[in-house]
N, C-alpha and C positions, 0 to 999 in steps of 0.2 A: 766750611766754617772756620775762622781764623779772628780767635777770642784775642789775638794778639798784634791784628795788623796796623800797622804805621802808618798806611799807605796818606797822603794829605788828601788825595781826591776819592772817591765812589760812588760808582751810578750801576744802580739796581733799579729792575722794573719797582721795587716796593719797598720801603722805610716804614718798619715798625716802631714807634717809640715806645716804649715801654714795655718789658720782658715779664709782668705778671700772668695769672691764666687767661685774661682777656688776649693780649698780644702775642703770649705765645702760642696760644688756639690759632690766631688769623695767621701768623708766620709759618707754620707748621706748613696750612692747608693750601696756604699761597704756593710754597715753595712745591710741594707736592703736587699741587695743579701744574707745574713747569713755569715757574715764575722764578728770575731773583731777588732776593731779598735778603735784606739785613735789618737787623732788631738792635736798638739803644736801649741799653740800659745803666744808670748812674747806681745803683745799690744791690740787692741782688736777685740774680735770676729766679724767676718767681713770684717775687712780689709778696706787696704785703698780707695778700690771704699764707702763703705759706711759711711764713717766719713769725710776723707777729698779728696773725689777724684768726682766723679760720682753723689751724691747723693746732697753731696753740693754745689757742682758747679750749676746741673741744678737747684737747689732750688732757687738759685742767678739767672742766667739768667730767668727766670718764669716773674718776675714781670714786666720786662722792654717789655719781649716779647708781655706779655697781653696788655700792652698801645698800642704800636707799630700796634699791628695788629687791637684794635679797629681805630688809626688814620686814617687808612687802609679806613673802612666803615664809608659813608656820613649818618650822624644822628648819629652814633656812636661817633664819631669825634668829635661833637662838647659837648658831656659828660664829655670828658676828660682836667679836668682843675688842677692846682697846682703842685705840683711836688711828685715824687712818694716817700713812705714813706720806707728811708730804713732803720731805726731801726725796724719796722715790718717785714720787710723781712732778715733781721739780725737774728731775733726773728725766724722766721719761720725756717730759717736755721737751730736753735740749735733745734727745733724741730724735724725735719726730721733727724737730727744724733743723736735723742735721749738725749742730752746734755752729750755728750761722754760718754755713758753709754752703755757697751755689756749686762747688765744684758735680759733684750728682746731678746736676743736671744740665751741663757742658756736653753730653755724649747725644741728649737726644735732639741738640739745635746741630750737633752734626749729622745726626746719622737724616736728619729731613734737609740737610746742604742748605740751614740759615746761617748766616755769616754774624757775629754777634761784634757788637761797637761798644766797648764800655766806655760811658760820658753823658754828660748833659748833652741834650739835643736843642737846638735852638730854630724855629722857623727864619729864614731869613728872608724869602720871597715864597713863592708859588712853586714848590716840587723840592724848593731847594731850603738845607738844613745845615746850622753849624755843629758840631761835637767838640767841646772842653770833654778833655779824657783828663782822668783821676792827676797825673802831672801837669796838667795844665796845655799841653800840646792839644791844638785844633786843627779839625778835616773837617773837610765838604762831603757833603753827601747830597746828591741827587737822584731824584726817583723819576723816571721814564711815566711811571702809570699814575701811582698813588702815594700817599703817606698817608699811615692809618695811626692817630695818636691813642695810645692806651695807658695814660701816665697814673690814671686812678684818683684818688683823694685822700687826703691827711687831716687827724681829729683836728677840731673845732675847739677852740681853748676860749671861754668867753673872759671878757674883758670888767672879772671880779675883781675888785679892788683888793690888794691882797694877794690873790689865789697864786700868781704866775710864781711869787717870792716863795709859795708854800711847796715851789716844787711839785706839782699833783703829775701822777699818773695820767696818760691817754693809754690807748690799746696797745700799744708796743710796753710800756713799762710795766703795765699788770701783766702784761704773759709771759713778758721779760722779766719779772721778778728775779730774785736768787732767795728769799726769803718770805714765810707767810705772814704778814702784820696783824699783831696784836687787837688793833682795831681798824675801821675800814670806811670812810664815809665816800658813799659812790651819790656822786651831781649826775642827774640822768636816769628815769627807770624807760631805755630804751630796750632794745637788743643786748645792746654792747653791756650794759650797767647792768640788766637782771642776770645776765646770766655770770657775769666774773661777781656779782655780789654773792650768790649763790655757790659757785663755786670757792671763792675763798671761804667760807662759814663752813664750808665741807672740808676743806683743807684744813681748819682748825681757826680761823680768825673768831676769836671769841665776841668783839661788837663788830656789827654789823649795821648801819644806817643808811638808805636810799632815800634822796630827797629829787621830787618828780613835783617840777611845775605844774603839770597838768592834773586833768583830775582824776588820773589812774595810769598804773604803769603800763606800758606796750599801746601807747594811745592809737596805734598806725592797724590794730586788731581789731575785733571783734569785743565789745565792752567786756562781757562774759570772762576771755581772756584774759585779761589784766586783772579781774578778780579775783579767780583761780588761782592764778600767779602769785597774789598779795597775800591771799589764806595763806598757802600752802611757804612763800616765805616767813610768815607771823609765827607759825607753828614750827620751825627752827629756830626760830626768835631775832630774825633778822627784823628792825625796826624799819617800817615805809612811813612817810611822811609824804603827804601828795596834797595838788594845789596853793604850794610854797615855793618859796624859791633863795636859794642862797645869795645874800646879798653885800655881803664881805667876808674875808680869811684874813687871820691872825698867826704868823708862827707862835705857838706857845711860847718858845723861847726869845720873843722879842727879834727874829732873824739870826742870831746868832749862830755861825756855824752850818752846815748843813744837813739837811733830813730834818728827823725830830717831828714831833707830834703839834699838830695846826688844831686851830680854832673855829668853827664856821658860822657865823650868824645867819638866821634864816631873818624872811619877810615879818614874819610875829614877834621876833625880838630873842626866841630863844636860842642857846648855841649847841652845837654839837663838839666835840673835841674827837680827834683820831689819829694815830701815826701815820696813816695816811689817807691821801685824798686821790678818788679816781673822778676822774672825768670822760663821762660818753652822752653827749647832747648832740652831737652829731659830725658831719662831716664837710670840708670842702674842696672844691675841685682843685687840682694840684695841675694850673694852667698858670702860672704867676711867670713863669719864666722860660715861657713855652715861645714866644713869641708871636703871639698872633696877633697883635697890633700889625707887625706887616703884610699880614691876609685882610686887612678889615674887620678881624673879632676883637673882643674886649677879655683883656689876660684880666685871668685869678677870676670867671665866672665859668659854670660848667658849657662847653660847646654845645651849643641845641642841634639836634637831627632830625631830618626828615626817614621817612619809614625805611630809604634803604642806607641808613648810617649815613650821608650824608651830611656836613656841616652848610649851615645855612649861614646864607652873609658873607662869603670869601668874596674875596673882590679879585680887580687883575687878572683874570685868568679865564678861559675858555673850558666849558665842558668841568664834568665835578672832578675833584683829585685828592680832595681833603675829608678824612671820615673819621669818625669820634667812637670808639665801642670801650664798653664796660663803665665803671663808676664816673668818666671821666665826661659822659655825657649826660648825666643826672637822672638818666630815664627808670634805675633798678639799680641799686648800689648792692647786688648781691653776685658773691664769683660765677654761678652758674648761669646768670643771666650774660655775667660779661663774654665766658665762653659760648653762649649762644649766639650771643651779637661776633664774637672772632671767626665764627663759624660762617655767619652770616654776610659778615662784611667780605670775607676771603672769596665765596660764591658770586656776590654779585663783582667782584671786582676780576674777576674770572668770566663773566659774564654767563653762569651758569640760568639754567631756568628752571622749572619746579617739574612736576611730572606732570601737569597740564600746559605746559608749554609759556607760562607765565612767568613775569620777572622776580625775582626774590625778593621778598621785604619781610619787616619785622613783625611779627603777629603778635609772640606772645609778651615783648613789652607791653600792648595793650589791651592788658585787663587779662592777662594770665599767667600773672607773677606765680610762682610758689614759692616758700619762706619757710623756716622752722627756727624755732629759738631755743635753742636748748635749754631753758629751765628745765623744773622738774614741779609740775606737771610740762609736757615741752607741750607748745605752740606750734601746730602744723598749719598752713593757710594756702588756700590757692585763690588767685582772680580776687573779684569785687567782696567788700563788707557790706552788709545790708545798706549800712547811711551810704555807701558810695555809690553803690546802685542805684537806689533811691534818688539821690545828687545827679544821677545820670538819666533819671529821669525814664531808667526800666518800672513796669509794673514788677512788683516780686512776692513771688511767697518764699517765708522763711518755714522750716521745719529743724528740731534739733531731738533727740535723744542724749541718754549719759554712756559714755563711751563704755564705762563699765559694766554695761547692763547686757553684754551678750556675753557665753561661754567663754569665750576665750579671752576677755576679761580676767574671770575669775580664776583660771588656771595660772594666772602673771601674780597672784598673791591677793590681799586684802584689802580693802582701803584703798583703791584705786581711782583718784578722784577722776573727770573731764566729764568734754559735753562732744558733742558730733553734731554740727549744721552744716546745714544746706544753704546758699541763695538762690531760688529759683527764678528762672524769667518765666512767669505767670503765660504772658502769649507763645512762646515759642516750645515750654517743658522741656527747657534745657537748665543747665547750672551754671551760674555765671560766679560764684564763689561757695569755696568750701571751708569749715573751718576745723580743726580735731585736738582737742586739749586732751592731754592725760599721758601716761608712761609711755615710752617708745612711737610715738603718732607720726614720727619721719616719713615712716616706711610707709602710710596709708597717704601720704598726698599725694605719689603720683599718681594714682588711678585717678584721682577727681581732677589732677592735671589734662591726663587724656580728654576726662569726660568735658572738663572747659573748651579746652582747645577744638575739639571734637563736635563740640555739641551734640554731643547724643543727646537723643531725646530717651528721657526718664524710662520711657515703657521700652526701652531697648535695653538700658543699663538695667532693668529689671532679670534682663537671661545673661548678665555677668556672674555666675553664682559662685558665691566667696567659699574658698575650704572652711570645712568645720572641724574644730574649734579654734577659730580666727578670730582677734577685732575687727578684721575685717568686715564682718559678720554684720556689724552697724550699718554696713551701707543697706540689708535689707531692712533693718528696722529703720532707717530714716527713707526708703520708698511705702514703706507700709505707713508710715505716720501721714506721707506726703499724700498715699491712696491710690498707689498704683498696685 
């Protein structure tokens, strides 16, 4: 690997574009399988889960969560006194992104012999790519087998009249902060929006206002969930506004100068005022400059794939060669799906097969997502939500319990709000979605991952028997409710 070569020409069996954990998963594996390969990247290695997405987001929520959950336990409780320190956890923050430095992880695209291209990559034909590196100098690069784009997506800034002047926050500038703001108006109760709202109010942001078009935040859940969510924001006193929609920004100070505290009018007429504005409505595919007008695709929409990552629609060319994994093909815009699909892409372009002798394809893009959203109570979720199921046209039984309602619950402190469901497919007594609100619920999705993926049937997941005192422990009370 030679982070520094000149060379004008390169032909590798595989061109990775994009060095985030989607690309660098399939590069790794490529190369390891005895492939060569080289990885483009224009910003830095890693990607945006580990600088401004993923890494620092939960670095930020960490702090507020630890208080919380000691308030939680009696004797614990009453340890915790003053306010929480958030230039230390500011600090911690540039730690954990390494103070926006890729150097840390140069050693491991050497030590798997991937050759790294820093530059914009540009399709030019079929196999074949151009690189603008950071001077402006361009090289060829050609791929023998593949090119696998992993470029990802970048926030979604909607076209408020006003907002662009107001300067707002996406996900790179709230994580990237240097400082916590006074007040906080977050456009969006998605992922992105609940959890940095929540987190800054912990940090010490005194107002706090979430405005959600829809008619409840985390709409992409289980209804229940974005309930939960909404309490338990109310009760820190962060303000939700939902089924509204922000329809102009004002700088307070008439533009003048930069920063400073903006205006925001909602649909009803009333405003909100805040030093700052975040914005998380969503994402788009970061294909604008990819060039795939000369493949027959249409740049700046997500590349569609067929189940073995596959781009569908290339034209000119013989046989597949072009493949799309991670947010970049719109299928799961979450890192561990993208490293699923790197994983996946690198096996079948290797021509590996399964341990039935079968070709590789994607499974659990369809309909075995897991997800967690770090609020607090956090959102754990695997596979189908009842309405999607239903939409799919499964017969389903739903069953739920409160998460809080088994021993080891109660041993995590007091007040433990959540719920724990099931989506069952009624013919087959398998689970086709899970869902687990309340403290720490990360750690119990992957079992109902297995059980998706798996399809156990229920009277099997019956003799999983959870340690006690576990919340685990829920998974028997939702077979006992189910009547197995």
């Amino acid at each position: 690997m030679r982070g520094d070569d000149t060379r004008d020409e390169l032909t590798v069996d595989v061109v990775v574009v994009g060095a985030g954990p989607s690309g660098e998963t399939a590069a790794g594996r490529l190369a390891d399988g005895g492939l060569s390969v080289a990885i483009v990247e224009r910003e830095l290695i890693g990607g945006e889960c580990s600088y401004w997405g993923c890494i620092p987001s939960k670095t930020l929520i960490r702090p507020g969560a630890v208080l919380a959950a000691a308030r939680r336990v009696p004797g614990a409780a009453a340890a915790v006194t003053g306010r929480l320190d958030a230039q230390a956890a500011l600090a911690r923050r540039d730690y954990m992104v390494s103070d926006y430095s890729d150097a840390g992880q140069l050693p491991w695209l050497a030590d798997h012999h991937v050759e790294l291209v820093r530059g914009s990559a540009r399709l030019v034909g079929p196999r074949e790519l151009e690189v603008t590196g950071p001077g402006g100098a361009r090289r060829r690069l050609r791929a023998e087998r593949a090119v696998v784009l992993a470029t990802g997506t970048s926030a979604l800034i909607p076209p408020i009249p006003g907002l662009a002047e107001a300067e707002p926050w996406d996900n790179r500038g709230a994580t990237g902060a240097k400082d916590v703001p006074a007040s906080l108006l977050v456009i969006g109760g998605g992922t992105v929006g609940a959890e940095l709202a929540q987190a800054f109010r912990r940090l010490g942001t005194e107002q706090v206002t979430v405005i959600e078009g829809g008619p409840r935040l985390l709409a992409r859940e289980e209804p229940f969930a974005g309930d939960e969510v909404r309490a338990a924001f109310e009760a820190e006193g962060i303000v939700v506004r939902t089924g509204t929609e922000v329809t102009a920004v004002a700088r307070a100070d008439g533009g003048a100068g930069r920063g400073g505290p903006s205006t925001a009018t909602l649909g009803d007429g009333s405003t909100v005022t805040a030093e700052r504005i975040l914005v998380g409505v969503g994402r788009r595919p970061a294909t604008g400059d990819l060039g795939l007008e000369t493949v027959g695709l249409a740049p700046g929409r997500y590349v569609t794939v067929d189940d073995r990552l596959r781009a569908v629609g290339v034209t000119g060319t013989d046989g597949p060669w072009l493949y799309a994994i991670g947010d970049v093909n719109g299928r799961a815009l979450l890192t561990h799906m993208g490293k699923y699909q790197g994983r996946l892409v690198a096996d079948i372009i290797l021509g590996r097969r399964d341990a039935a002798g079968h070709e590789v394809t994607d499974v659990a893009d369809n309909g075995a997502v897991p997800r967690v959203t770090f609020t607090d109570p956090q959102v754990s979720a695997v596979g189908l939500t009842e309405a999607q199921a239903r939409a799919a046209g499964i017969d389903v039984r739903v069953v739920s319990v409160a998460t809080g309602g088994v021993a080891g619950s109660y041993t995590m402190g007091e007040d433990a709000p959540g719920t724990s469901q099931l989506v069952v497919d009624a013919a087959s007594r398998t689970i086709v979605g899970a869902t687990f609100t309340g403290p720490e619920t990360q750690e119990m999705v992957h079992a109902a991952s297995i059980a998706v993926v798996g399809r156990v049937p229920l009277e099997r997941l019956w003799h999983a028997v959870p340690s006690f005192p576990t919340v685990s422990e829920v998974w028997l009370r939702l077979l006992e409710s189910y009547g197995v």
